[in-house]
N, C-alpha and C positions, 0 to 999 in steps of 0.2 A: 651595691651598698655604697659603693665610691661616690655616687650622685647623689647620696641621700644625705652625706656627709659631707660634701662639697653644698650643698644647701643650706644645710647647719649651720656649718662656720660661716658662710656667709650674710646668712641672716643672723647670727651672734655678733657678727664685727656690726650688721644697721644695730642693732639692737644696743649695742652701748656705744655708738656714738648718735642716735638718731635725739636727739633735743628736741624743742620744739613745737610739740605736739602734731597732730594728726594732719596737717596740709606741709608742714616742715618733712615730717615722716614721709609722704607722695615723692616730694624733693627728693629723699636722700634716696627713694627705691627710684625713682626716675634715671638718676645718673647710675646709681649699683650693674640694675637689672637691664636698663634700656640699652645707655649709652657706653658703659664700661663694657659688660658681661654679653650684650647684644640675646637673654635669653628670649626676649620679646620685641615688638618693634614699638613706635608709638602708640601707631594705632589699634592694637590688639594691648597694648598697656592704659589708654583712655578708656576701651571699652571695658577695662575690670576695675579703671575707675568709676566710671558713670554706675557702673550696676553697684557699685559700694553704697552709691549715694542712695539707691532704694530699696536698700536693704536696711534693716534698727541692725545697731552694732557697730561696733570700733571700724571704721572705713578703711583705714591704714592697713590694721592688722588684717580684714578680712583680703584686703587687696592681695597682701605677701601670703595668704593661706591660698589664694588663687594660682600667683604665680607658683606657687610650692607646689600647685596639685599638679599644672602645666609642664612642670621640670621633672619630676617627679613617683607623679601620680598618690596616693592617697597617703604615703609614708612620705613624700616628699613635703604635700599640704601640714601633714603634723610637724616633720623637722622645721620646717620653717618657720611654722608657731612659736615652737618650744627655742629655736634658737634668737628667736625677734624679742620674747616675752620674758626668759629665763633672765637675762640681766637687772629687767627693774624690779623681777619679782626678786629677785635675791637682795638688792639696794633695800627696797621697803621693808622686806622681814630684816633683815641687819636694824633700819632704821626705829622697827617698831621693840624691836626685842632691847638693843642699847640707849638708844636716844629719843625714844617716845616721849617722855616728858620734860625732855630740858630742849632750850632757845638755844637754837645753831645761826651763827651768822651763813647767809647764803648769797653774800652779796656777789661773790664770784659766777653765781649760776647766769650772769649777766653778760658776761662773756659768749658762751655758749648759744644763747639768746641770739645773740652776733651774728653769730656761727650760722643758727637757723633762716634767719632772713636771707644773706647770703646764698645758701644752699634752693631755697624756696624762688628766689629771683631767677637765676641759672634755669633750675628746669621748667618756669615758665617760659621762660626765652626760648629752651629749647623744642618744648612741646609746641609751643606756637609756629616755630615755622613748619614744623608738618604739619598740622592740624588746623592751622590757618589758612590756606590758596590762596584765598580771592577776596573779596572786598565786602561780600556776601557771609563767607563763614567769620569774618575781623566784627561784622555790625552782631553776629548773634552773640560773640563772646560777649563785646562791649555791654549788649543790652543783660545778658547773665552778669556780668559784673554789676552795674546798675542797680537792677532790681535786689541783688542780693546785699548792695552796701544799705540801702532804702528801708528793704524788708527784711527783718531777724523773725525768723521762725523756723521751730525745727523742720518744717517739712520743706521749705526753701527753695531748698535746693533739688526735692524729689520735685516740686515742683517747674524750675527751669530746667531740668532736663526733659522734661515731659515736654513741655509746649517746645523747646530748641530742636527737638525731635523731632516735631510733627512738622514742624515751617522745614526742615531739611528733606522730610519727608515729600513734601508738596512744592516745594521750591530747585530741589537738587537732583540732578540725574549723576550720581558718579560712575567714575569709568576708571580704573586706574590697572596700571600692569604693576605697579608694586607691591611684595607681597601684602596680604592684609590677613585675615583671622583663616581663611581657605589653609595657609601651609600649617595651621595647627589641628594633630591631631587630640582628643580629648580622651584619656585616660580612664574614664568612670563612663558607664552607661546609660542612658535616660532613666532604665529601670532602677539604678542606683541610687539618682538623682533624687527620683520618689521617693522611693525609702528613707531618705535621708531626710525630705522634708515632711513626711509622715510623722518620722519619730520627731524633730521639732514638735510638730502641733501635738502629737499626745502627750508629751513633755511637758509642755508651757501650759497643758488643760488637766495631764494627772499629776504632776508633783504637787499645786495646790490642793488640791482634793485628799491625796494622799498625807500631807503635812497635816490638816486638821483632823485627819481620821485618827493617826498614829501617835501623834503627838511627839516626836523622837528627833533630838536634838539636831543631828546631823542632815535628817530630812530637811528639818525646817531651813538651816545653812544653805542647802542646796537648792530648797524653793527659791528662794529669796535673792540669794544670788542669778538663778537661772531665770528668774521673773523679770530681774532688773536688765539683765544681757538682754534680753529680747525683745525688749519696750523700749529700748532707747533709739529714737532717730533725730539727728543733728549731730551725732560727735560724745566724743570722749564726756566733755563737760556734762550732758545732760543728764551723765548716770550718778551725778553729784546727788541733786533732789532726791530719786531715788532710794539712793543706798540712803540717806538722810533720813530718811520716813522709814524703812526698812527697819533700822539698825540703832538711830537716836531715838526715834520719838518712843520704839517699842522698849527701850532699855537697855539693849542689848551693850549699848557702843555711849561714853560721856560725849557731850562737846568737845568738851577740850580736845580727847583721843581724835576724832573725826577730824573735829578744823586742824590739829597735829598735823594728821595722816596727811590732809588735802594738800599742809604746804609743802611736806616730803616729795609728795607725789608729781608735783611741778615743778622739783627739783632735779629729778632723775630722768634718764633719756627712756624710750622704749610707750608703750598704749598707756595713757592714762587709764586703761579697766583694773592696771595692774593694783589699785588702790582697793581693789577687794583682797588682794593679797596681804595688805597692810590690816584690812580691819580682821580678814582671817586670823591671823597672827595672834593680834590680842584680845578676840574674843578666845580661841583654844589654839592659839601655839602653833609649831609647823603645820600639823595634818589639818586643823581648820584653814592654814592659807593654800595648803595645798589641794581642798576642798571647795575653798573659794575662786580661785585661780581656774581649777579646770569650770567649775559651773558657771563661772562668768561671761564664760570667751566659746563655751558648747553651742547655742542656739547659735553664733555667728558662724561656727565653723559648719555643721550642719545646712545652716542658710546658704554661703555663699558655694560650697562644693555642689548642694542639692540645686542649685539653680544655677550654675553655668554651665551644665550640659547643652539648656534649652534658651538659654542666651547668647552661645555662639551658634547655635544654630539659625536663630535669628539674624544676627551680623552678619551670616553667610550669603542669607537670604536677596540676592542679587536686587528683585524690588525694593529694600529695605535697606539699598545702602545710601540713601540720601538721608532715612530717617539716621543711624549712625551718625553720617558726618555732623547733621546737626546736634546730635548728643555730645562728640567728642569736642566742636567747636563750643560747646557752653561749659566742657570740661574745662579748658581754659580761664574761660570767664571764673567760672567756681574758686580756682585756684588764686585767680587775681586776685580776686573780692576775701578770701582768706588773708592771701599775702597782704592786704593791707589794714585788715581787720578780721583778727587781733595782733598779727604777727606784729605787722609795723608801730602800727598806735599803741602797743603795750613794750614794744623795745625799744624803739627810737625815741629818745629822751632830748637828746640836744645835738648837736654840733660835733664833739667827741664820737656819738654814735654813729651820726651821719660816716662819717670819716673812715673809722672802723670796718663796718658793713661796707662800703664800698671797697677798702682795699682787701678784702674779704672776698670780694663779688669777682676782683678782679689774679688775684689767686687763684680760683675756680677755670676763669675761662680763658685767660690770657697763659699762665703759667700750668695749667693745667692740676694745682693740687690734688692730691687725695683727701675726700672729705673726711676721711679717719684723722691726718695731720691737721686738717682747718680746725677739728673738732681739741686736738692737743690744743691748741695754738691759740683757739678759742679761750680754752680754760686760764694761760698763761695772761692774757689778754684781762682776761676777767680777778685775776688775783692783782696782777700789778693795778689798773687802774681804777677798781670797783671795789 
């Protein structure tokens, strides 16, 4: 139980200082997990990147339910959730129960903002010279950056790791004596694995069916919730629409409360899914956001445990470690093309920021801060000059 709780607090400390959103969140478990705590190496930590990326569901949080299960095993994958998740779902239920309907200045969350760029630049640097070699794996990132600054579309991304894949696949012969996925051993079973993406699909095909037969309040909460978890691919953002059509157009939720919620929810650090928490809250109170919160974030945790039995098995697969490199090399790319949109182009405002973020960048690698202190230090930053 010492490891289970050693996970917890761990992912409790990402979990309120992680800003940003979901390529900042990569950032701050890059340095946590990788480079501080060493529980994973790079490239056994790109390869639970890349499979985020083709799986619908919060990329970040399913990555840390990865790493949880790895550390862990199945009570590990849950602490880790609960300790990544639990700060902003408490921030939003605070926000939606007290301050739901009055104007908070949040000009300080600018700061922080800071913070995230900072944090985001670092572990692409760092990710990059492992996952970079040659001249060959720098052109696929480049061309993932590219396409993905060119092309916005949710599928985007499942798309450039597919094709970065296959050129790795056909193009690379790896050979390496460094450890890679081989010294991990996996805690769940294939036949587990099943089962766990079994119940996904009867899930996401009987809760609908079940909600119109019954008609009963809590079901329909937890379809709806559960429907939205499961259909999202591109990111936090996309479960906006969603829950929109869910929850406005049907009555459930005003405008106001929704766009409310939305600006709350870009306010706090930790998954932007947690904003099901928030509309939980004021449609019925704790136990609706505690309804919402677990149905939101289930198909992901299902998905990503049910499928990495049979994805590290594949990364093992000696013929298949070219197609790898070519995946973790466009992980890169992916990361870049975040970092500069939206990260950049929605925080860098002027001259002052510029300024900021750099001495920010260089706190991080020169001095070696703790991203929890950049994170105070952020905030301080963001009150005094914002």
């Amino acid at each position: 139980m010492r490891k289970i709780l050693e996970i917890f607090l761990v992912s409790f400390k990402l979990g309120c200082t992680s800003f940003g959103g979901p390529t900042a969140h990569l950032g701050y478990f890059q340095n946590e997990y990788v480079q501080i705590r060493q529980w994973l190496t790079d490239k056994e930590y790109s390869n639970l990147v890349a499979l985020s990326q083709f799986l619908p569901g919060p990329a970040s949080s399913q990555v840390g339910m990865g790493i949880g299960l790895l550390r862990g095993g199945l009570l590990g994958s849950v602490a880790a959730f609960i300790g990544f998740t639990l700060p902003s779902v408490l921030l939003l239920m605070g926000f939606a129960y007290f301050y739901g309907h009055t104007n908070m200045e949040m000009d300080w969350i600018h700061g922080l903002k800071l913070v995230a760029v900072a944090i985001v630049a670092q572990a692409i640097w760092d990710m990059s010279k492992k996952l970079i070699p040659s001249l060959r794996h720098f052109l696929i990132a480049l061309s993932a950056l590219i396409v993905l600054l060119l092309w916005i579309h949710p599928f985007a991304q499942m798309v450039v790791i597919i094709v970065a894949a296959l050129v790795g696949f056909t193009f690379f012969k790896e050979s390496t004596t460094e450890r890679d996925t081989e010294g991990i051993i996996l805690p769940i079973s294939k036949t587990t694995g099943v089962i766990l993406l079994l119940l996904f699909s009867i899930l996401l095909i009987g809760l609908p069916v079940a909600s119109s037969l019954f008609q009963l309040e809590w079901l329909m909460l937890i379809e709806k919730f559960y429907v939205s978890g499961a259909l999202v691919f591109g990111g936090g953002h996309v479960v906006l629409p969603l829950l929109e059509t869910q929850f406005v157009q049907s009555g459930l939720l005003s405008t106001s409360d929704f766009i409310t919620g939305y600006g709350v929810a870009q306010a706090v650090p930790g998954p932007l899914f947690t904003f099901a928490s928030y509309i939980g809250m004021v449609i019925n109170g704790v136990p609706g956001a505690i309804v919402a919160t677990i149905a939101i974030f289930l198909p992901a945790f299902l998905l990503i445990i049910g499928v990495l039995p049979f994805w590290f098995t594949i990364s093992r697969t000696t013929g298949l470690k070219g197609f790898m490199a070519g995946a973790n090399a466009a992980v890169v790319g992916i990361l870049a093309a975040a970092f500069i949109h939206p990260i950049v182009t929605q925080t860098i405002q002027g001259g002052l920021d510029v300024l900021i973020a750099f001495v920010f960048l260089v706190l991080l690698i020169q001095w070696k801060i703790p991203p929890y202190l950049l994170v105070l230090l952020g905030f301080g930053v963001g009150v005094i000059f914002y």
